[in-house]
C-alpha positions in Angstrom: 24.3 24.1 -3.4 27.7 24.5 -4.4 28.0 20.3 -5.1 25.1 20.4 -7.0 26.3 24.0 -9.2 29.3 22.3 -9.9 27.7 18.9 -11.1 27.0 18.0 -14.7 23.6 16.5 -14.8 22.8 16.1 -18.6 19.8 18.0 -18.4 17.4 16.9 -21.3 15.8 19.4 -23.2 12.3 18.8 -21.5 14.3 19.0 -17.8 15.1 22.4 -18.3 11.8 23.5 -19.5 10.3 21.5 -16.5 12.8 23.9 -14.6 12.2 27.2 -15.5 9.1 26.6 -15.2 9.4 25.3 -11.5 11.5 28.5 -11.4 8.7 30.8 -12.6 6.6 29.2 -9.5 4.2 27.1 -12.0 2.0 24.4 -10.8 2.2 20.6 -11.9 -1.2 21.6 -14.0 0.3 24.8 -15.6 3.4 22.9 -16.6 1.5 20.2 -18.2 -0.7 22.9 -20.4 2.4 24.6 -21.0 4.4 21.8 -22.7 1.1 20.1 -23.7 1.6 16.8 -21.8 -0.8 14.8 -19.3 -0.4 16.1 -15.9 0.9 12.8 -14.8 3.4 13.5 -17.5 4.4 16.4 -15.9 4.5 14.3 -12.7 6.7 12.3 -13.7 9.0 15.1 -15.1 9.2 16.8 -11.6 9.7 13.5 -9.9 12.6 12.8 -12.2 14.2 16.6 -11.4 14.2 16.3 -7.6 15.5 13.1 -7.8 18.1 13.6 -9.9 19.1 16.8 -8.0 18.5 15.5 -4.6 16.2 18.2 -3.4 13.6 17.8 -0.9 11.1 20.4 -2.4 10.7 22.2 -5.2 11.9 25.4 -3.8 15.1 23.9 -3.5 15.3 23.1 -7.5 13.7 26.5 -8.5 16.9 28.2 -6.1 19.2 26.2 -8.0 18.4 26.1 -11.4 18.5 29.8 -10.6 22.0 30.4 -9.4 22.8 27.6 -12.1 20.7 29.3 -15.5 21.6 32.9 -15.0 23.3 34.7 -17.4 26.6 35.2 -16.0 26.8 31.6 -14.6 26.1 30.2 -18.4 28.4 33.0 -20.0 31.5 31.9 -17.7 30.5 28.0 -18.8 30.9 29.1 -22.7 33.8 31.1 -21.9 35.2 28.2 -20.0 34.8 25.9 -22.6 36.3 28.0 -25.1 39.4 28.5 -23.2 39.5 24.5 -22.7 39.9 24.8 -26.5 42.7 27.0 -26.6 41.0 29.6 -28.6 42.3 32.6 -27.1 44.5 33.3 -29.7 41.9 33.0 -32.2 39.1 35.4 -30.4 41.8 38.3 -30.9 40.4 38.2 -34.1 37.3 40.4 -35.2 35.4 37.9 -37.4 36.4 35.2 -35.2 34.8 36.9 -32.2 31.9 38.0 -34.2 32.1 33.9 -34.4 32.1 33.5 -30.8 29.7 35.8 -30.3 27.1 33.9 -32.4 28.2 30.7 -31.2 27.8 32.3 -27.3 24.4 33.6 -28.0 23.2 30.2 -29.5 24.8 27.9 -26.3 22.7 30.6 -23.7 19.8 30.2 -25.8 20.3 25.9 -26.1 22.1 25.5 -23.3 25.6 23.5 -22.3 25.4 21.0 -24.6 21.8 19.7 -24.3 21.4 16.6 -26.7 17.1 16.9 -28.2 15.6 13.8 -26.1 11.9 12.3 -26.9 9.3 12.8 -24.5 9.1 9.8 -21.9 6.1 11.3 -20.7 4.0 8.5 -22.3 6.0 5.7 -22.0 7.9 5.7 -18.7 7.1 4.7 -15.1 7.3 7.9 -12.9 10.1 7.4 -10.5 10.5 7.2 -6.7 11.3 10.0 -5.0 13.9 8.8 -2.5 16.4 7.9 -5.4 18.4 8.3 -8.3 15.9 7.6 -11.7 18.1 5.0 -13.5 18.7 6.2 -17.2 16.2 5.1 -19.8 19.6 2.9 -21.4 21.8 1.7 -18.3 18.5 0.3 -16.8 16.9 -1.8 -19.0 16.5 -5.1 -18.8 17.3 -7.8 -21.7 14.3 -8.8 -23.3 13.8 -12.9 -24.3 10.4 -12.0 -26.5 7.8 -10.3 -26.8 3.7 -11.0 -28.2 1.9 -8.3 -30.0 -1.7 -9.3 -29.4 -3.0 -6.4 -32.3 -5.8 -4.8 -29.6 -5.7 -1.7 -28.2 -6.3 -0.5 -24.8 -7.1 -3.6 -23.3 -6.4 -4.8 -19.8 -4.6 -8.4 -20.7 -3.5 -10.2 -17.2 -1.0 -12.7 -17.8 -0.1 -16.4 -15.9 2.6 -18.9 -16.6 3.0 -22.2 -16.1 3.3 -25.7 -17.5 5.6 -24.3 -20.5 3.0 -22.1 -21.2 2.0 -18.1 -20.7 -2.1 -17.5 -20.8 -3.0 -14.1 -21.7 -6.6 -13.4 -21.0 -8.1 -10.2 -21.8 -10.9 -7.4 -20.7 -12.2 -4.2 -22.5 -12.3 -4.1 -26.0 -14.2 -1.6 -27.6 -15.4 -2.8 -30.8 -14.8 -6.4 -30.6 -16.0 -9.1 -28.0 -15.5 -7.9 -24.7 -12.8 -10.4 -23.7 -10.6 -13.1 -24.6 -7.9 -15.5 -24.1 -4.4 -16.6 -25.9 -1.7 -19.2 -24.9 1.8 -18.5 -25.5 4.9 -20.5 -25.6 6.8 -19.7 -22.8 10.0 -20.3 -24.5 9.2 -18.1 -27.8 6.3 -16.3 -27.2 4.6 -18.2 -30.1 0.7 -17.9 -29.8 -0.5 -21.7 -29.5 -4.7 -20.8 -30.0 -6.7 -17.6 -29.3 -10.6 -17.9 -28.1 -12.6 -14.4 -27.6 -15.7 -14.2 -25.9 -18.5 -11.6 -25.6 -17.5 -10.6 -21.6 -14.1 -9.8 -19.8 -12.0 -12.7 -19.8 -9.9 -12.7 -15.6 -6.6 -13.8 -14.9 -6.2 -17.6 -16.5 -4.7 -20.8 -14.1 -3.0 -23.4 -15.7 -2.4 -27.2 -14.5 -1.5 -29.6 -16.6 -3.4 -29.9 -19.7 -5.8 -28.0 -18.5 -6.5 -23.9 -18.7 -9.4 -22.6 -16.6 -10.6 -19.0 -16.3 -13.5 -16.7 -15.2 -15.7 -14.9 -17.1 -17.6 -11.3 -16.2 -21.0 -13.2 -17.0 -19.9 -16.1 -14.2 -19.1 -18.5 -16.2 -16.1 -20.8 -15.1 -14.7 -22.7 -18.3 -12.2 -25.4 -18.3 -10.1 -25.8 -21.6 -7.9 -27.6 -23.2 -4.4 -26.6 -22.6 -3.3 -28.1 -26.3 -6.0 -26.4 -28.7 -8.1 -24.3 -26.3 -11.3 -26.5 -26.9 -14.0 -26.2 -23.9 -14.2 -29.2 -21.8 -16.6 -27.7 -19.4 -18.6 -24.9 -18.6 -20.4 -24.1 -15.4 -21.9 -21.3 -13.7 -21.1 -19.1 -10.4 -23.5 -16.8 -8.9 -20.7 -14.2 -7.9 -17.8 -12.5 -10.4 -15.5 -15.5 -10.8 -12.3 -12.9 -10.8 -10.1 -15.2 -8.3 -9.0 -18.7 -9.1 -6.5 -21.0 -7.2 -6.0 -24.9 -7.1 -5.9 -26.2 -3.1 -6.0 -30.0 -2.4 -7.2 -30.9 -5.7 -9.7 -28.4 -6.2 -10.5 -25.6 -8.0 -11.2 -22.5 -6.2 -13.3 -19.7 -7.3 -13.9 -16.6 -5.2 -15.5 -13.5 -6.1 -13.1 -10.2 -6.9 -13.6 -6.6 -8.3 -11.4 -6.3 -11.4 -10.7 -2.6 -10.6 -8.2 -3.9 -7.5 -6.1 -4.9 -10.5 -6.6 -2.0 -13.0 -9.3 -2.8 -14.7 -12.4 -0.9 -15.9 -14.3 -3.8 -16.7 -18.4 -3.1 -16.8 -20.4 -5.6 -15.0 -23.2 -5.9 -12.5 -21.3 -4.9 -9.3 -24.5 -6.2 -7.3 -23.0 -9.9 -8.0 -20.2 -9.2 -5.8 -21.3 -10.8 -2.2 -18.5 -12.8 -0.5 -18.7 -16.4 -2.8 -16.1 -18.8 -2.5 -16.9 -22.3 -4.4 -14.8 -25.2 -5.1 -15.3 -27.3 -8.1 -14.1 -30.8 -9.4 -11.5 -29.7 -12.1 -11.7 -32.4 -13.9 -15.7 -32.5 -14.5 -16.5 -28.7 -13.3 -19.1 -30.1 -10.4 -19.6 -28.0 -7.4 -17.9 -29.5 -4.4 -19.3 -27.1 -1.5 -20.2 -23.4 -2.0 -19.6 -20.4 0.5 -20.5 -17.0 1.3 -18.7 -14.9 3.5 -19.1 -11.1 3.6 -20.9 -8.9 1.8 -17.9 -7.5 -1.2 -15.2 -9.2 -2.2 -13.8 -12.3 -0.9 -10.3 -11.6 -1.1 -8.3 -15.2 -1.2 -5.3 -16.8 -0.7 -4.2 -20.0 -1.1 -1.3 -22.5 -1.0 -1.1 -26.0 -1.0 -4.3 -27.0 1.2 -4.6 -24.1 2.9 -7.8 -21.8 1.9 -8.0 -18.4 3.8 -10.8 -15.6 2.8 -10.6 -12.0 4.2 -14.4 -10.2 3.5 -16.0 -7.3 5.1 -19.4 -7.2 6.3 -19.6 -3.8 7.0 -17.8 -0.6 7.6 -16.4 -1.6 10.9 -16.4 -5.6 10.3 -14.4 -7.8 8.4 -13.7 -11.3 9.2 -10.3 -13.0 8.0 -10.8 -16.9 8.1 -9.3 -20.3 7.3 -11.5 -23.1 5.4 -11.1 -26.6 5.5 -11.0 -27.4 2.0 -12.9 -30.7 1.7 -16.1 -29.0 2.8 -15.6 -25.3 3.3 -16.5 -25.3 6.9 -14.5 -23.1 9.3 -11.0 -23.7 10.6 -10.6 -20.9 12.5 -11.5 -17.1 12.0 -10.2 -13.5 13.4 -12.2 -10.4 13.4 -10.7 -7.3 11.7 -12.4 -3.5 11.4 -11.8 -3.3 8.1 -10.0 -5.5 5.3 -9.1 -3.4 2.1 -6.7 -6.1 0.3 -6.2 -9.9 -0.2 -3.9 -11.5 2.7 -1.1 -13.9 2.3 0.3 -17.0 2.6 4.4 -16.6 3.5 5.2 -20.5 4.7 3.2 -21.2 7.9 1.6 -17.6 8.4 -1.3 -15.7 7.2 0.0 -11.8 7.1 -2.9 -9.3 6.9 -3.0 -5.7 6.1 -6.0 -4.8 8.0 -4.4 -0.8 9.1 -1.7 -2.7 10.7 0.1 -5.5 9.7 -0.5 -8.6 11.1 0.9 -12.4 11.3 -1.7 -14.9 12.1 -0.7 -18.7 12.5 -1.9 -20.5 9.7 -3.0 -23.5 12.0 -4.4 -21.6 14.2 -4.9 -18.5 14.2 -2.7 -16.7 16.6 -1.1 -14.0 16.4 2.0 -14.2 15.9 3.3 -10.3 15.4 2.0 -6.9 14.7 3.6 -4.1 13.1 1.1 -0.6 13.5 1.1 1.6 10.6 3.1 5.4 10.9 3.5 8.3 9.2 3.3 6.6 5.2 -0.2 5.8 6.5 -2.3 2.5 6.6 -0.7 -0.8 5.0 -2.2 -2.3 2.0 -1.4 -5.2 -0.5 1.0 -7.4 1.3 3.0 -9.6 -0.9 5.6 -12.8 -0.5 9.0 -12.7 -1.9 10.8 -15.0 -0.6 12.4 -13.9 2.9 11.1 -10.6 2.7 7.7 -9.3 2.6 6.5 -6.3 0.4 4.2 -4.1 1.3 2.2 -0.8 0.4 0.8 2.2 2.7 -1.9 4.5 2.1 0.5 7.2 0.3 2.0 5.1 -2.1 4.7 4.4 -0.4 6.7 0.7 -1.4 8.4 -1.2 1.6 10.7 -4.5 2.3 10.0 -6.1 5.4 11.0 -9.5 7.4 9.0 -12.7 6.9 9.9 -13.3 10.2 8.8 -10.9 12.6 7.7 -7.4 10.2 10.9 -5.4 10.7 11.5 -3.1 8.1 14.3 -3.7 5.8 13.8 -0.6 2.9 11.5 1.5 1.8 10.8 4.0 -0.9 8.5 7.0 -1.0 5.4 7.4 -3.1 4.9 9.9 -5.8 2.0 11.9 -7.1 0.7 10.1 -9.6 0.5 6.6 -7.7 -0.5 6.9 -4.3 -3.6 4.6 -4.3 -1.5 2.4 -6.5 0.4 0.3 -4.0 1.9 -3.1 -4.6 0.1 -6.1 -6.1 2.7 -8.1 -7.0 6.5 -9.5 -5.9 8.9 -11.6 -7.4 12.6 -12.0 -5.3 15.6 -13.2 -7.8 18.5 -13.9 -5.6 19.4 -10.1 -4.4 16.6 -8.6 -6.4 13.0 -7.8 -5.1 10.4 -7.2 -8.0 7.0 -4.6 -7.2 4.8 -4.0 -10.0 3.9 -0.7 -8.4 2.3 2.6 -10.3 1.5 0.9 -13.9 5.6 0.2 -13.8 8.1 -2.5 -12.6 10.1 -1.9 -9.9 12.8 -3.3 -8.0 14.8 -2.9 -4.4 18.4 -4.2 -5.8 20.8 -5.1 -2.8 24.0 -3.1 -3.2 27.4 -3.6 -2.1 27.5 -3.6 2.1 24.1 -5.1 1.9 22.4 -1.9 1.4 19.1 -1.8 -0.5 18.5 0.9 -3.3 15.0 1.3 -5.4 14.7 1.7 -9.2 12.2 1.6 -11.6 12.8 -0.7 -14.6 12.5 0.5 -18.0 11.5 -1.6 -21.1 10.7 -1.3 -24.7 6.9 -1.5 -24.4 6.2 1.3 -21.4 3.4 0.2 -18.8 2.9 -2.5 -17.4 -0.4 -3.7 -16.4 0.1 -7.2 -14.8 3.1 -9.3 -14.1 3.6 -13.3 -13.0 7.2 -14.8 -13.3 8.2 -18.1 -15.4 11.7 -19.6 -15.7 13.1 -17.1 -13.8 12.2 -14.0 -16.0 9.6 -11.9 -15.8 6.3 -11.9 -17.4 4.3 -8.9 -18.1 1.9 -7.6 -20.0 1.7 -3.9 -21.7 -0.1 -0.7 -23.4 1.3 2.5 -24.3 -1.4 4.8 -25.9 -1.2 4.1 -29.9 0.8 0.7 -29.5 -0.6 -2.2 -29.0 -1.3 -3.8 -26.3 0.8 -7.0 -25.6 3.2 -9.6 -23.9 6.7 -9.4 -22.8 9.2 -11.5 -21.2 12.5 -10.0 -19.2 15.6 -11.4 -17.6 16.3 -10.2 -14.8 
């Protein structure tokens, strides 16, 4: 207590009425009706207090801010500071002091020094509670460009490749329900727009070629140079997932809300498909069904897994051979919340535990069982490290190699079903879009590893992919439009 009275923390204006008010015993609901923000907004502002002081609990900030906010405490700062001016000499006189006195009165009323600071509420990630929030300035990283696309509260998804960025698009009220735009990756330039009357999914790219799903089934290949259709076909479940293995292009059903979207459509369509099609013609090459949900997929190179349940105590995670879709090998699970991935020659599951199956065959290769942050969810390759969610929102870095855990970082409020769904590693640098926010474990000096949350012009992120080495990710903040931007990292 007595490093943290004599510490200058810069409190902002809306800190120390998030403080007395954590003082007075208030709630995360009262504080938000009492400032008038969203009660994530006041969240976030408690988040940011603890973790800027340190504390554990909010007792421990109320006890402070306390023994720090009295009024003797903040008289003998004012009366410290006006010594540190050499202004005895001048108090000795009795219009002067009636000076002071004024001058006193307003600094216990204002506080020491407090500089007026805009809300974040709206606009900022709410931070981890295991570290240090970064400053909205000293953490932001450079932006290359950034893409307005002029609708509001959309969910855009965003994938690069090939020199280009496709941003395809779900949810708009009062236009066509979806749509799709390709960017220049190296100035953000739109190239050709296309809207459509149902949600447009996450685009793939390859070559010349741009395919993506629709929430009517349709499949559409088009032209990568002037987004005309060069085919159209249909699938009988909601083409959410694509990936390219050995040639082909793989669809597999998905629920949009695993990535944050709202998107309305006939949930009953959902059943476990997984079809490959010709990419260059759009003919159907073999067509599975596996489960009774979501097919969750992963792919790389030739390698095709599916993880689907079947029940409430059955899910099946298995390997497809992709020239005909027939069975490789398959494992039995209890349950299978998120998709599994491909990390070189493994398959790593989040099924409770964490598990590495051999890709060729199936083994297992380790198991890591689930403690106190509860159940893991939403596994994620970044190159030697795994990321990894649990049930309470917590983030973790973990070994490719064996599941040893490297960091982690606690979850707050506001996020705890939110887990990861997405990595990118740059050199000592781990990305996690994580809570509507990027995030990053940075590897410090001794080989330490911190977490921050990464701050950018925009606010919230909604999906992410990587180009060039930069960052990719789309955004939407309330009144602003919704849109694209690229960061260095």
């Amino acid at each position: 207590m007595r490093d943290r009275l004599a510490t200058d923390y810069g409190w902002t204006r809306r800190q120390r009425q998030v403080l007395d008010l954590i003082a007075a015993g208030r709630s995360n609901l009262e504080i938000a009706d009492t400032l008038g923000i969203s009660r994530d907004g006041a969240k976030y502002h408690v988040s940011e207090v603890l973790s800027k002081l340190g504390a554990d609990s909010r007792e421990e900030a109320a006890d402070y801010w306390r023994r720090y906010n009295g009024m003797a405490p903040r008289f003998a700062r004012v009366f410290r500071g006006a010594l540190s001016l050499k202004l005895l000499p001048w108090l000795a006189g009795a219009a002067a002091a009636a000076g002071l006195a004024v001058a006193i009165v307003v600094a216990l009323r204002s506080g020491d020094g407090d500089q007026p600071a805009a809300d974040p509420s709206a606009t900022v990630t709410p931070q981890a509670t295991t570290t240090p929030a970064p400053t909205a300035e000293g953490e932001r990283v450079p932006v290359r460009w950034s893409w307005n696309s002029g609708l509001f509260n959309v969910t855009i998804w965003v994938r690069s490749g090939e020199g280009n960025i496709a941003a395809s698009w779900s949810g708009i009220a009062d236009a066509p329900a979806g749509g799709i735009a390709l960017l220049d990756e190296q100035s953000g330039r739109e190239r050709w727009r296309l809207r459509f009357n149902a949600a447009a999914f996450p685009a793939l790219m390859a070559g010349n070629q741009v395919f993506v799903g629709l929430s009517d089934g349709s499949v559409l290949a088009l032209n990568a140079a002037d987004g005309r259709e060069q085919w159209r076909t249909t699938f009988d479940g909601v083409p959410f997932q694509l990936a390219f293995a050995g040639g082909a292009l793989i669809v597999a059903d998905g629920d949009p809300a695993l990535r944050g979207s709202d998107t309305t459509f006939d949930r009953a369509r959902l059943a476990g498909h997984i079809w490959a099609f010709d990419r260059r013609s759009g003919q159907v090459l073999w067509r599975r069904q596996e489960g009774s949900s979501n097919a969750f997929l992963a792919v790389a190179n030739d390698a095709v897994v599916v993880a689907a349940q079947s029940s409430t105590n059955s899910a099946v995670v298995a390997r497809l051979n992709v020239g005909d879709g027939s069975t490789a090998w398959e494992r039995r699970f209890g349950a299978v919340s998120s998709p599994p991935v491909i990390a070189g020659d493994q398959v790593v599951v989040a099924a409770g535990k964490l598990e590495s199956l051999d890709l060729a065959s199936g083994a297992v290769r380790w198991e890591q069982e689930s403690g106190e942050r509860g159940d893991f969810v939403f596994p994620g390759v970044a190159g030697e490290f795994l990321t990894v969610g649990t049930a309470t929102g917590a983030a973790e870095l973990r070994e490719t190699a064996d599941g040893s855990e490297v960091a982690w970082a606690e979850g707050h409020p506001s996020c705890s079903i939110r887990p990861p769904v997405w990595t990118l590693a740059t050199g000592s640098q781990v990305y996690v879009l994580r809570c509507g926010g990027l995030w990053r474990f940075v590897r410090a000096s001794g080989g330490n590893w911190v977490f921050q949350a990464v701050f950018t012009p925009q606010g919230a992120m909604k999906d992410a992919d990587h180009s060039l080495g930069g960052v990719v990710f789309s955004t939407g903040i309330g009144t602003a439009p919704d849109g694209v931007e690229v960061l260095d990292p």
